[in-house]
Z-matrix of the N, CA and C atoms (Angstrom, degrees):
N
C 1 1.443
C 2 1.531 1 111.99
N 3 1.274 2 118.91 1 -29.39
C 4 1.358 3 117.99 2 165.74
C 5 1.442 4 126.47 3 -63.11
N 6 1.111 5 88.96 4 -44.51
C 7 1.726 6 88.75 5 175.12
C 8 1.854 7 112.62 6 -68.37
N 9 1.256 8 105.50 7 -31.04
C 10 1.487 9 90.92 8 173.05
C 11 1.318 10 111.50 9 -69.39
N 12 1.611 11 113.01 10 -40.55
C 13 1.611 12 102.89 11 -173.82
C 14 1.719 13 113.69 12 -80.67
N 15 1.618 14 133.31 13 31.67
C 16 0.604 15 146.81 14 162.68
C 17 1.681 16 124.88 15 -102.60
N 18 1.149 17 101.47 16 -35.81
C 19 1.101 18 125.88 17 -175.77
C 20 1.681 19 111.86 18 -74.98
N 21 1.548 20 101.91 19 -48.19
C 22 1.130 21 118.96 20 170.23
C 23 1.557 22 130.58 21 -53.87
N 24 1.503 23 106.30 22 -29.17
C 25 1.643 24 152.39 23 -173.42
C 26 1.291 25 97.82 24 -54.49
N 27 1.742 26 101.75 25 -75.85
C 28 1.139 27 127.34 26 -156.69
C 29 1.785 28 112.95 27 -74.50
N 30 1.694 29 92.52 28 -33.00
C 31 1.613 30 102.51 29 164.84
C 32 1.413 31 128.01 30 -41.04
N 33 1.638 32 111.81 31 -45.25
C 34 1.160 33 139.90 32 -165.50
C 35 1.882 34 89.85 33 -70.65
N 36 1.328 35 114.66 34 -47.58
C 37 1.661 36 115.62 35 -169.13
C 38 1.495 37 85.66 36 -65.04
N 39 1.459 38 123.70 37 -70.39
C 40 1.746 39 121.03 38 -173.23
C 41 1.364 40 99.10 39 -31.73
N 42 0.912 41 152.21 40 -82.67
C 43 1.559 42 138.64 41 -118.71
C 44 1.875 43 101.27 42 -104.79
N 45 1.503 44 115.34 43 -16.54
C 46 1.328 45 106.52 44 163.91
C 47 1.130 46 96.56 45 -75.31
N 48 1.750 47 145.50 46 -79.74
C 49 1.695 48 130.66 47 171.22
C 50 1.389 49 103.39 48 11.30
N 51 1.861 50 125.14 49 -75.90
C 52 1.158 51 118.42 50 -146.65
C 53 1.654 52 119.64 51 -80.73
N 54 1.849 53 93.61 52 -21.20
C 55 1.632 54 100.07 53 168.76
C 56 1.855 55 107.27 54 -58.52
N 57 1.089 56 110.97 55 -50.37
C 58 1.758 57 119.07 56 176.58
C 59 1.478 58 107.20 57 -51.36
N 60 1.273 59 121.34 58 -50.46
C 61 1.606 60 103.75 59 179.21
C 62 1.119 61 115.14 60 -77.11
N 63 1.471 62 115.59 61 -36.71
C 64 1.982 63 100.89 62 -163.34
C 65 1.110 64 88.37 63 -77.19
N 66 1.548 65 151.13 64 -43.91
C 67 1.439 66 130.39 65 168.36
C 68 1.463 67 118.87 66 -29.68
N 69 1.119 68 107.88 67 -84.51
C 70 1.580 69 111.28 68 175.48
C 71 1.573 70 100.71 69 -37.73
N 72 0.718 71 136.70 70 -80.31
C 73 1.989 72 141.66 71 -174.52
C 74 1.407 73 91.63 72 -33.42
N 75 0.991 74 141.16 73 -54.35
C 76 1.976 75 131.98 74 -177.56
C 77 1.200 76 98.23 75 -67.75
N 78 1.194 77 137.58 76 -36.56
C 79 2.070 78 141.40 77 -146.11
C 80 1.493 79 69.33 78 -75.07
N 81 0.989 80 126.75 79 -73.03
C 82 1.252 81 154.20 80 -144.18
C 83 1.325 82 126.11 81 -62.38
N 84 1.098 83 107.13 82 -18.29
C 85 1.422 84 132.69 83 -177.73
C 86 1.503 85 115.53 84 -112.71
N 87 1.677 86 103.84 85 -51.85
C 88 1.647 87 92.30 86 163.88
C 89 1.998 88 115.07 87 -78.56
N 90 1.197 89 129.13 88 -1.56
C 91 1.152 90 102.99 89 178.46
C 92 1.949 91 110.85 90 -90.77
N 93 1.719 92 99.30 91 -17.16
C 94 1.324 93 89.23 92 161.38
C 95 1.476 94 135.03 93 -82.41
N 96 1.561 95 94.54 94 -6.25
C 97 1.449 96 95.56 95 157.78
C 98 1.349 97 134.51 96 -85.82
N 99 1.309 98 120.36 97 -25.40
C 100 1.548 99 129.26 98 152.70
C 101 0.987 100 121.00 99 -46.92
N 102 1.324 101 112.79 100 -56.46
C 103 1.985 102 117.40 101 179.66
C 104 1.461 103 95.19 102 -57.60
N 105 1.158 104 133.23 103 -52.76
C 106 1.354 105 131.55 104 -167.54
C 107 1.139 106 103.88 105 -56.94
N 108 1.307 107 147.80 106 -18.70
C 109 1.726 108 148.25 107 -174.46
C 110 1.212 109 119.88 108 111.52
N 111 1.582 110 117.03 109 27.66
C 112 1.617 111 126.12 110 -167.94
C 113 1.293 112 106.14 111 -88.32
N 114 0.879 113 142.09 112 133.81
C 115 1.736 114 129.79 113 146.67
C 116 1.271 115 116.23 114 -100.43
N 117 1.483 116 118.64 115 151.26
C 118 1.466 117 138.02 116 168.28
C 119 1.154 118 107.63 117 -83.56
N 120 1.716 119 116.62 118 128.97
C 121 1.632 120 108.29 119 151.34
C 122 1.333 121 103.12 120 -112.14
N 123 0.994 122 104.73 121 129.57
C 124 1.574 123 111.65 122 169.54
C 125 2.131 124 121.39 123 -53.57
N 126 1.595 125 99.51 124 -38.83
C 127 1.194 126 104.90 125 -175.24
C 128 1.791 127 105.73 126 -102.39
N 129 1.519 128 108.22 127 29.29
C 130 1.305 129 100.87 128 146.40
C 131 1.668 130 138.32 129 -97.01
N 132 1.358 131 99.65 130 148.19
C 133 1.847 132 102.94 131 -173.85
C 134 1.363 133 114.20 132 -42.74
N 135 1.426 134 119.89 133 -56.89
C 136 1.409 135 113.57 134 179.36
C 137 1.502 136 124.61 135 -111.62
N 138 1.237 137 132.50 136 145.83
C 139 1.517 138 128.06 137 179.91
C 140 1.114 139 121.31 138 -31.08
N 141 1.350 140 127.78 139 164.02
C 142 1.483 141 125.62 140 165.24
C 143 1.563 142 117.96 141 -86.31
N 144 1.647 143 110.74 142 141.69
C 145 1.202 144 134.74 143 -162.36
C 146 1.526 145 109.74 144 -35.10
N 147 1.196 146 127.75 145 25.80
C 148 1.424 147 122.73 146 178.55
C 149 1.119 148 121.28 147 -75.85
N 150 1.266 149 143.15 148 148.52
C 151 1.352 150 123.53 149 152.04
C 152 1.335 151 124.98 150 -103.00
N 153 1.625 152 121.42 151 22.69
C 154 1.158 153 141.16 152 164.46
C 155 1.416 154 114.19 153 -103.26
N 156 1.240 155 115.94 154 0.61
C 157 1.383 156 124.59 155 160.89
C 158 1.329 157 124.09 156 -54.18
N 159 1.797 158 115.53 157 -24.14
C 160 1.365 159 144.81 158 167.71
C 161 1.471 160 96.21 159 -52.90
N 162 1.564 161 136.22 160 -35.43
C 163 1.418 162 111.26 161 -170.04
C 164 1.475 163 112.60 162 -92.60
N 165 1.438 164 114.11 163 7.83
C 166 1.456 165 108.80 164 179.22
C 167 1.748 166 111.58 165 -90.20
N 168 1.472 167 98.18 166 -19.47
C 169 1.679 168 113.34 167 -170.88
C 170 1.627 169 96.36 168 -90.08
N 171 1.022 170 114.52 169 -7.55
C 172 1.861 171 107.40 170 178.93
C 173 1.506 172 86.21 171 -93.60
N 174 1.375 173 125.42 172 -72.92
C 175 1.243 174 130.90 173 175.97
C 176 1.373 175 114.19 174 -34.74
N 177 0.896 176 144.37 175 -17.61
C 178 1.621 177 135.80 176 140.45
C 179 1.128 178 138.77 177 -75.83
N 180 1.471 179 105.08 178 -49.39
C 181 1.542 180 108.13 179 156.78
C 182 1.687 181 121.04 180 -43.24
N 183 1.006 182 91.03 181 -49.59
C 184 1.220 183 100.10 182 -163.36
C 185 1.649 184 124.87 183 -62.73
N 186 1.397 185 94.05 184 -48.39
C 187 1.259 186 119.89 185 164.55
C 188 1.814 187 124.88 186 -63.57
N 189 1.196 188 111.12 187 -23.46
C 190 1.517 189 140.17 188 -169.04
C 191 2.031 190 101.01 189 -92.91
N 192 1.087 191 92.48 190 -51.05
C 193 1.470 192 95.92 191 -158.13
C 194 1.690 193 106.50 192 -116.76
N 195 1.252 194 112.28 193 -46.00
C 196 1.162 195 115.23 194 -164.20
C 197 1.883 196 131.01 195 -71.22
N 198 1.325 197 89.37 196 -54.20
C 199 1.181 198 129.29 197 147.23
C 200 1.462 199 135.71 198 -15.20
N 201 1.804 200 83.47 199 -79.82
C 202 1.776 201 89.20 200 170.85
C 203 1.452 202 116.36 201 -66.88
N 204 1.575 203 119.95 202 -34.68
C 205 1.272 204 135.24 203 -171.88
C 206 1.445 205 103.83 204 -55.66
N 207 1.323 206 133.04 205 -53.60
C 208 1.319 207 137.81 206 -166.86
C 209 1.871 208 97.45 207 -78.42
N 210 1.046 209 108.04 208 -35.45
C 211 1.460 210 101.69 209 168.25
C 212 1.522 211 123.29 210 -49.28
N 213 1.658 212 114.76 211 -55.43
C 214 1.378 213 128.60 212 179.70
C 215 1.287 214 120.66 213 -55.46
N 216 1.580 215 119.26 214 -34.84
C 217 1.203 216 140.56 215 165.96
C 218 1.246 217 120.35 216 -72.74
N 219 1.319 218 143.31 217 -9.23
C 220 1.627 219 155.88 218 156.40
C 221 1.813 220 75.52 219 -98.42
N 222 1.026 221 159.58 220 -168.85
C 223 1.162 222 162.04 221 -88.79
C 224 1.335 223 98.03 222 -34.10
N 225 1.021 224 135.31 223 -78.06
C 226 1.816 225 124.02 224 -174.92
C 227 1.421 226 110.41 225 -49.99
N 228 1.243 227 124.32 226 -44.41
C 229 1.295 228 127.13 227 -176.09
C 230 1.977 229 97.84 228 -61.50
N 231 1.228 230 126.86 229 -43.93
C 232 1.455 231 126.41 230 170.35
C 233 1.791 232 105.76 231 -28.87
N 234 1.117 233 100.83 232 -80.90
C 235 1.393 234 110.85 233 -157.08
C 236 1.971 235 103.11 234 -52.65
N 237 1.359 236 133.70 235 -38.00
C 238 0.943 237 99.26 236 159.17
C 239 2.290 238 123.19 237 -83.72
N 240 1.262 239 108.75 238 31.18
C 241 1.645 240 95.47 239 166.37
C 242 1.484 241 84.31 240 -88.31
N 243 1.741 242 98.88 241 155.11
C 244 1.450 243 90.87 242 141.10
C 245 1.963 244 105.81 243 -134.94
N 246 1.486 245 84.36 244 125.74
C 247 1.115 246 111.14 245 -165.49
C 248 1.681 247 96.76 246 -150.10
N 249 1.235 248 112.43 247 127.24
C 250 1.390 249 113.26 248 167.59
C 251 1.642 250 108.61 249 -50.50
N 252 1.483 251 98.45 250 137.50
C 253 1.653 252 85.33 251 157.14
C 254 1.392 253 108.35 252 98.18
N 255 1.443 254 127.55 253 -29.39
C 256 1.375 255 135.33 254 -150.20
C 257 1.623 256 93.36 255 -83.65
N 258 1.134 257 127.38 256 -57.66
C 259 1.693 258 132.27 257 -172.16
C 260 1.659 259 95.33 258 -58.95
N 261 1.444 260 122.98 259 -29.85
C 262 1.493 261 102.95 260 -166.97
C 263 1.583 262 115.39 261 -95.48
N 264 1.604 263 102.35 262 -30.63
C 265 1.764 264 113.04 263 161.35
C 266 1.889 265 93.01 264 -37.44
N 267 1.486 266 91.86 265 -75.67
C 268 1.462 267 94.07 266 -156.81
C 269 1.472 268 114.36 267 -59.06
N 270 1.188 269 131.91 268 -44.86
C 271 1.694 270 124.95 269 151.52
C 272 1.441 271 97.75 270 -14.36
N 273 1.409 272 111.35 271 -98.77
C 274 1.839 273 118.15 272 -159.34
C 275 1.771 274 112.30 273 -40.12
N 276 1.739 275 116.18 274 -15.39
C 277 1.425 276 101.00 275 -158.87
C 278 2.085 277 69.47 276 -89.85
N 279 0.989 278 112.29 277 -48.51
C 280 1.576 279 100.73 278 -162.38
C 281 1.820 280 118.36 279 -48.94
N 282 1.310 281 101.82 280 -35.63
C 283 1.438 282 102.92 281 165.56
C 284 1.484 283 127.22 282 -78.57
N 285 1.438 284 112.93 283 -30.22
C 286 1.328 285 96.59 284 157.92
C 287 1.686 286 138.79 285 -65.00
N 288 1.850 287 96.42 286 -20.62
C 289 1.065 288 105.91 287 176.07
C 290 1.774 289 119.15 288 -60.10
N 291 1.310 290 90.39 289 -53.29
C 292 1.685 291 102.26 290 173.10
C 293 1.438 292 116.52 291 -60.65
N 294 1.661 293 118.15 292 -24.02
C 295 1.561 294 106.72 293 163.70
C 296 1.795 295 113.79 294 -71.44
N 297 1.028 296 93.25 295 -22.36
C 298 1.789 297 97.58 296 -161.29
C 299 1.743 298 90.22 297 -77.23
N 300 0.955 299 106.51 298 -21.68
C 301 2.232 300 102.91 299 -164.38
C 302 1.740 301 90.28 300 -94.71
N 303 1.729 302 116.23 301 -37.03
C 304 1.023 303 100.00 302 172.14
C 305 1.429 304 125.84 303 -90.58
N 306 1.428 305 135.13 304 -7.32
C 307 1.541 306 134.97 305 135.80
C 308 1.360 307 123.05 306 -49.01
N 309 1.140 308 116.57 307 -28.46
C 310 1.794 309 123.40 308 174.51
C 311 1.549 310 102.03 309 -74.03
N 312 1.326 311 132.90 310 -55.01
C 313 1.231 312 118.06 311 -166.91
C 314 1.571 313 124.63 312 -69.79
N 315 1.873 314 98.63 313 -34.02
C 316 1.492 315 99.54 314 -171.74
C 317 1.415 316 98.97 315 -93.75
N 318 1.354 317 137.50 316 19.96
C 319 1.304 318 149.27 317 145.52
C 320 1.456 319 98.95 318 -35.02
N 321 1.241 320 108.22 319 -93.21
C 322 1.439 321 111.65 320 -177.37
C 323 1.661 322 128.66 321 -30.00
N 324 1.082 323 113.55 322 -24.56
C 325 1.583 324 117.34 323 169.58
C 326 1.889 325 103.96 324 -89.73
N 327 1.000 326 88.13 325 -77.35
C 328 1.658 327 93.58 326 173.13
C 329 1.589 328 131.34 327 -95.37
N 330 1.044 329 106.62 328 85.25
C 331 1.692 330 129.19 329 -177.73
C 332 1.310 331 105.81 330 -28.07
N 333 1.598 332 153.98 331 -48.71
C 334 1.072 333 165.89 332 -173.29
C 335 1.341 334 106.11 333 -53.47
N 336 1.357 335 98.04 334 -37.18
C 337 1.508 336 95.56 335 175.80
C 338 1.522 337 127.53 336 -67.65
N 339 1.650 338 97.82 337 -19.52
C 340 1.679 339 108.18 338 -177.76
C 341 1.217 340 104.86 339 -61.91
N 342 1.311 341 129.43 340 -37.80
C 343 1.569 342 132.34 341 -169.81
C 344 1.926 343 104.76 342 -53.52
N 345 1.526 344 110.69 343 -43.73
C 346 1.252 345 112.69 344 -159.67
C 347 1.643 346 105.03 345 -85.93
N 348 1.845 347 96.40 346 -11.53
C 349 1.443 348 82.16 347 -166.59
C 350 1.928 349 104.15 348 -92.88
N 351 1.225 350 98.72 349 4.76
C 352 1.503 351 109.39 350 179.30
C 353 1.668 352 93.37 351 -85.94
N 354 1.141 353 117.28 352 -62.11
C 355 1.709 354 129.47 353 -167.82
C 356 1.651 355 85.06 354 -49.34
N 357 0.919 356 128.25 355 -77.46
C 358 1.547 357 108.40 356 -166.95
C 359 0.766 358 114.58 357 -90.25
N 360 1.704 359 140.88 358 50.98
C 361 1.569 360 141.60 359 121.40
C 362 1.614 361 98.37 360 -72.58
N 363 1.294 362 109.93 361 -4.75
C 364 1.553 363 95.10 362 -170.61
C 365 1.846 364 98.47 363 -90.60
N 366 1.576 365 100.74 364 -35.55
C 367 1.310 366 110.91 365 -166.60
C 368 1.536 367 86.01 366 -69.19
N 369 1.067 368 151.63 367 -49.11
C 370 1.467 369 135.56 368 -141.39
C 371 1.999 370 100.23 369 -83.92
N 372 1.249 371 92.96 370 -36.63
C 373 1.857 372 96.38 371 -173.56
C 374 1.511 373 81.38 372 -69.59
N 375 1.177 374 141.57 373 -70.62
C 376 1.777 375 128.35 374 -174.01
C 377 1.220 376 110.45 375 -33.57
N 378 1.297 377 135.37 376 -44.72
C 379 1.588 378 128.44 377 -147.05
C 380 1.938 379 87.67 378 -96.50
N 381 1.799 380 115.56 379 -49.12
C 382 1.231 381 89.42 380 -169.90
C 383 1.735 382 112.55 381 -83.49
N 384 1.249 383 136.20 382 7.83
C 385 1.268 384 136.48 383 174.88
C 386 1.670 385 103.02 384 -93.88
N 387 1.078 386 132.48 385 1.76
C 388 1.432 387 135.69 386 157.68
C 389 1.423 388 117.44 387 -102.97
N 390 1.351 389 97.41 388 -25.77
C 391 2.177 390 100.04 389 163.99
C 392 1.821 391 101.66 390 -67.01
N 393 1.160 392 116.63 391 -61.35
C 394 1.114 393 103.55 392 -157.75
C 395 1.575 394 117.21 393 -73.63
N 396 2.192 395 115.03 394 -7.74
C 397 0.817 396 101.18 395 150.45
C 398 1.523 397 156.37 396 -86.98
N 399 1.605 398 79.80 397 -10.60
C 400 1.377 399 97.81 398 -178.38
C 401 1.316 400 129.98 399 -95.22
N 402 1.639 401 111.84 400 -17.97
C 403 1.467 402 134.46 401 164.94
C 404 0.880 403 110.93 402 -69.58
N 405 1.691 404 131.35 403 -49.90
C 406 1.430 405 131.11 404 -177.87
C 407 1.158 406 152.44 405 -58.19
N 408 1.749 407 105.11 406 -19.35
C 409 0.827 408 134.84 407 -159.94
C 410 1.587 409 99.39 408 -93.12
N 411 1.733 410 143.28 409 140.15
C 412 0.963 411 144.43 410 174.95
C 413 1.513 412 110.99 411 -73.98
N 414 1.370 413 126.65 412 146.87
C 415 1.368 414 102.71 413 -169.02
C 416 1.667 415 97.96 414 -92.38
N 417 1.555 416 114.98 415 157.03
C 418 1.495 417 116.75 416 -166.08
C 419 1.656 418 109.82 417 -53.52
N 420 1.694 419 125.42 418 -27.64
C 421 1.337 420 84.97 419 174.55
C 422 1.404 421 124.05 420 -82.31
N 423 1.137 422 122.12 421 -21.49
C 424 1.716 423 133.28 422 174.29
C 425 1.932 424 94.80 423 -40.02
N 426 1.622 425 103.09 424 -73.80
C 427 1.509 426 110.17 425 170.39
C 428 1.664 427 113.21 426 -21.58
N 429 1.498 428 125.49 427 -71.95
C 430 1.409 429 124.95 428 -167.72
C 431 1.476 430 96.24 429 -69.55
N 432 1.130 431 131.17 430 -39.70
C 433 1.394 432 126.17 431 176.68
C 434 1.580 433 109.89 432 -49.72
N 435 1.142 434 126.08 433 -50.38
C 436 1.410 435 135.69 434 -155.93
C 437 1.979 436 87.54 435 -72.45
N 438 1.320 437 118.07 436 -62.68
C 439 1.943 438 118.63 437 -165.96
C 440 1.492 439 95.99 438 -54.73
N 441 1.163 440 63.55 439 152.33
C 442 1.949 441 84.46 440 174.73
C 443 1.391 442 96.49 441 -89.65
N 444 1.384 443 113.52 442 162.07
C 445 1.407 444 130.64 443 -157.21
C 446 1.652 445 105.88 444 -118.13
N 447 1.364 446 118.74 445 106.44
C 448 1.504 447 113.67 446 -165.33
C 449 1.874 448 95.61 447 -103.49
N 450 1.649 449 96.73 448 164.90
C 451 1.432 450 103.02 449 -155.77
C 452 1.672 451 78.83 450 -96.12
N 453 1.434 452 119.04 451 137.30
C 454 1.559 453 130.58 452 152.53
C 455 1.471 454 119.19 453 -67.63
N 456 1.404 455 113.52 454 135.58
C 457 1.952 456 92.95 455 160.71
C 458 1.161 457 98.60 456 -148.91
């Protein structure tokens, strides 16, 4: 059970990583398309001709669906580790998660909010890359318990 809720931990660090790049990879893509002479309409049917426009649709998905899902699953998966600590890692990653989906949405109305919703993508990769290290780990007497015990002479 540790290793899943480790695994799960570290998942949570993977897929914030990938919210940070395909963001940046779209930023990145539409501002060289602007400089290049592009304009955005907002009230057009389909996106603009980017093909880095692809990192804003991972970055939602991802963030929308994916995300929380792997969160819910390290929270249930918590309650059977037993490992100190494991239900409350996973508590804090699930609420940060729900701040981060709810800083992402009202982003779009109020920009200020983008700042916080970046600052705690930072807090959430911290909190779940210290669950999975700190949950995962067997505690040392379990460890000496587990080796076999060789005779000295």
């Amino acid at each position: 059970m540790r290793t899943a809720y480790r695994v799960l931990a570290y998942l949570v660090c993977a897929l914030v990583a990938v919210q940070a790049a395909s963001h940046a990879w779209a930023s990145a893509g539409l501002a060289a398309y602007i400089f290049g002479g592009g304009t955005i309409d907002p009230s057009a049917a389909a996106p603009p001709p980017v093909p880095e426009f692809l990192g804003l649709m991972i970055h939602g998905m991802n963030g929308m669906y994916v995300i929380p899902l792997v969160s819910i699953v390290l929270l249930i998966l918590s309650f059977f580790v037993k490992a100190p600590k494991a239900v409350a890692f996973a508590v804090a990653i699930v609420l940060l998660v729900g701040l981060q989906v709810t800083l992402g949405i009202l982003g779009h109305g109020l920009t200020f909010l983008a700042l916080l919703h970046g600052l705690n993508a930072l807090v959430l990769f911290g909190t779940a890359l210290t669950a999975g290290t700190v949950v995962g780990r067997r505690p040392l007497v379990e460890r000496a318990a587990a080796e076999p015990v060789s005779a000295t002479v």
